[in-house]
N, C-alpha and C positions, 0 to 999 in steps of 0.2 A: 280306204281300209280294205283288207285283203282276207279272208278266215281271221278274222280278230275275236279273239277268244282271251278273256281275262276270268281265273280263277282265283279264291282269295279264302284262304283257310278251309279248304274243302268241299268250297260253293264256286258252284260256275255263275260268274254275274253276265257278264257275255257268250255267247255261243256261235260262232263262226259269223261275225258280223263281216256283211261286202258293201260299202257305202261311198261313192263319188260324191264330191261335191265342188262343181265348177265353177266358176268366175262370175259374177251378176247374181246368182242364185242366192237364193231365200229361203231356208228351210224351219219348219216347224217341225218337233221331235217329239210324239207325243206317246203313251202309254201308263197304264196302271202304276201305283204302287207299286216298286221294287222290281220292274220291268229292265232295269237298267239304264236309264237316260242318263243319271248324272253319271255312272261307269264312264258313258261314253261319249259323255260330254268331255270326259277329267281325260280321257287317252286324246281326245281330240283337240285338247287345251296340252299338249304335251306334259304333261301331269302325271301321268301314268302308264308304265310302259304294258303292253299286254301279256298275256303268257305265251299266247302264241299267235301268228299271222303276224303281217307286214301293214304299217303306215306311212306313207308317205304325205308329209305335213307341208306346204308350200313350199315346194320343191325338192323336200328335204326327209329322208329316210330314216325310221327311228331304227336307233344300233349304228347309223354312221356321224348323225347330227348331232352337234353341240344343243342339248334340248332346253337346257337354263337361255341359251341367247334367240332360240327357236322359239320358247315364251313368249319374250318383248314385240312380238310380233302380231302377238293374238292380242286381242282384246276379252276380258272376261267379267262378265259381274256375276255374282250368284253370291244366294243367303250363308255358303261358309265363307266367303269373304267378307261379307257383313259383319258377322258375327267377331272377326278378330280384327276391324279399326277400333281403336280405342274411341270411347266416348266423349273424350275430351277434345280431341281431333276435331280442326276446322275445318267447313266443308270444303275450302279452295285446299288445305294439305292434303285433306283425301284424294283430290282429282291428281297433284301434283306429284304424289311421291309416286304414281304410275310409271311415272317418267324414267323414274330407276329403281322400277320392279321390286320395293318395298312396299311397306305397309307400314303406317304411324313415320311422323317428321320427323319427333322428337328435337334433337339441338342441330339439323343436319342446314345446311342453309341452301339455294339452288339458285339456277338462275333467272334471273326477272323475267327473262322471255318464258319460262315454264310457268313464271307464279301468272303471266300476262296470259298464255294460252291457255292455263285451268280456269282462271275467270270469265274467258271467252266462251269456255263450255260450261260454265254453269247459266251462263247468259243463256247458249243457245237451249238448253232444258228445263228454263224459267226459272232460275235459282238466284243471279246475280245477288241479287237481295241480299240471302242469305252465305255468301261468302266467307264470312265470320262470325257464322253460328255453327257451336257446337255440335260434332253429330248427333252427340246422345240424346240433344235436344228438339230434333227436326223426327217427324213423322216418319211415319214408313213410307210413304208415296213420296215424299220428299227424298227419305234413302235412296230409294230407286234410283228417283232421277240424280242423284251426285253418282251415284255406282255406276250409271249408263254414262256422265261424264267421264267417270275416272276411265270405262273403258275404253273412251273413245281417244285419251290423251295423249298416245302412242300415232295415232292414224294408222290403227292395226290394219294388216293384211286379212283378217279373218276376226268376226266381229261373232262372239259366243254369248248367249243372255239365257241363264238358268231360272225359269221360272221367275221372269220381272217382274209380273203380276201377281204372286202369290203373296197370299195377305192384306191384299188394299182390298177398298172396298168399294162400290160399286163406281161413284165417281173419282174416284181414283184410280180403278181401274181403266176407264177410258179414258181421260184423260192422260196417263201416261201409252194406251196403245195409238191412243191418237201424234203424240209424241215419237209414238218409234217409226211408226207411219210415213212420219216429215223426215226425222232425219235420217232418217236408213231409205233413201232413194236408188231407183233404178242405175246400174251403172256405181254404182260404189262397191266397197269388198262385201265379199259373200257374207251371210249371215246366216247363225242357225238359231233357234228358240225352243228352249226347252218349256214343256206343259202339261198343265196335267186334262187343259181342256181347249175345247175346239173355238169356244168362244173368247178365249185370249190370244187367237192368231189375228196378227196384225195384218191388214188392207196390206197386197202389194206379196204376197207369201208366195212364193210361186212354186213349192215342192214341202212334200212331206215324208217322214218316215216313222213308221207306226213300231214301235218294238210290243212282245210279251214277254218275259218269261228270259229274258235277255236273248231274243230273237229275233230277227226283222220278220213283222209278217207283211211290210207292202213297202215302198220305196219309190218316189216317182213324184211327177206332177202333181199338183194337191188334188186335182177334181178328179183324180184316177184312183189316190190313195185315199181322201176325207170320205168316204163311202158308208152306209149303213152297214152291207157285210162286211168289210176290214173294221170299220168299229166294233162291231160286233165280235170279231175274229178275234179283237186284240184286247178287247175290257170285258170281255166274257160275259155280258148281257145283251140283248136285241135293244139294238140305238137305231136310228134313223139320225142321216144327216142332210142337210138342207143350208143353202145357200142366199145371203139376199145383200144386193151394194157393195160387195166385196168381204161379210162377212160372213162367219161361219157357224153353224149353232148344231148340236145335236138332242135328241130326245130318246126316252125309254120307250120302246113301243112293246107294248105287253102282248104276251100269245095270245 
């Protein structure tokens, strides 16, 4: 991304965003309320075009790219695609209708090597089990991990996770970071993770970008950017951050 700047009925949600993201790389995207991450998650999911500045999406420049066939390439889970599988929807249809960039099966029928590969990824995110249970019937840590399959069901070029962890709860929540952990290994497509906090960045993160206010204020290596002053910089009260086995935690440190 190049001055990416998205406006949207009068409000600037991004402001001249510059953001590389290379091959191998692991990014955690983190900031306040209404800082802008899912903006620029959605331009970076070819979702949303910007008002102004240039992106180029794996290989491919928005304004010249077919950006509907540019989708099928990403992988994406996040809570507004939650929100619209039908609850009746089985978890292998979930993973499966990724495959051709739908939502809900409905009467559509596919092919057995897809209905074979979505149960192989509910395998590998502990779900097997649950193959033919209903979504609206499985947990929200449970959600997750069908979402984190369905994202995977393409073998996207670029692997997007909005907020995985929001909502679960304590063992739920490691348990699925511990999961992103295994299968989002070195050497696979990039990955970025949206959050609202430092303790749900997953083992193995190797860069960060802090937004405020739809602004980068740091971008870089995590142990450059996960900082007390760029936390501070970026959620407007004195944090201290600290590190320990590869994970990440922060604290309120009072004047």
């Amino acid at each position: 991304m190049s001055g990416v700047t998205v406006v949207r009925e009068g409000a600037t949600l991004l402001a001249g965003v510059d953001w590389v993201v290379n091959e191998g790389e692991r990014w955690a995207l983190l900031g306040p309320n209404g800082a802008g991450k899912t903006t620029l998650l959605a331009v970076a999911s070819a979702s949303l075009m910007p008002t102004h500045g240039s992106v180029t999406l794996l290989g491919e420049t928005f304004g010249q790219a077919d950006l509907g066939e540019l989708r099928t390439r990403v992988g994406l889970s996040s809570a507004s695609l939650s929100d619209r599988v039908p609850p009746h929807e089985r978890a292998v249809d979930v993973v499966v209708t990724a495959a051709h960039g739908v939502i809900g099966r409905w009467a559509s029928g596919y092919d057995e090597r897809d209905v074979t590969r979505a149960t192989e990824l509910l395998g590998r995110v502990g779900l097997r089990a649950f193959a033919d249970r209903r979504y609206g019937s499985l947990s929200e840590g449970e959600r997750k991990r069908v979402l984190l399959a369905r994202a995977l069901m393409t073998d996207p070029e670029l692997l997007l996770l909005d907020e995985p962890a929001a909502g679960l709860d304590l063992g739920a929540r490691e348990a699925l970071l511990r999961l992103l952990a295994r299968l989002v290994l070195p050497g696979a497509s990039p990955v970025v993770l949206v959050t609202h906090h430092v303790e749900e960045i997953p083992v193995g993160t190797t860069h960060a970008l802090l937004l405020s206010r739809g602004r980068v204020v740091a971008a870089g290596p995590i142990a450059d950017v996960i900082t007390g002053p760029l936390l501070t910089q970026s959620f407007g009260i004195p944090l201290q951050a600290a590190t320990a086995d590869g994970r990440w935690m922060a604290r309120f440190t009072p004047g």
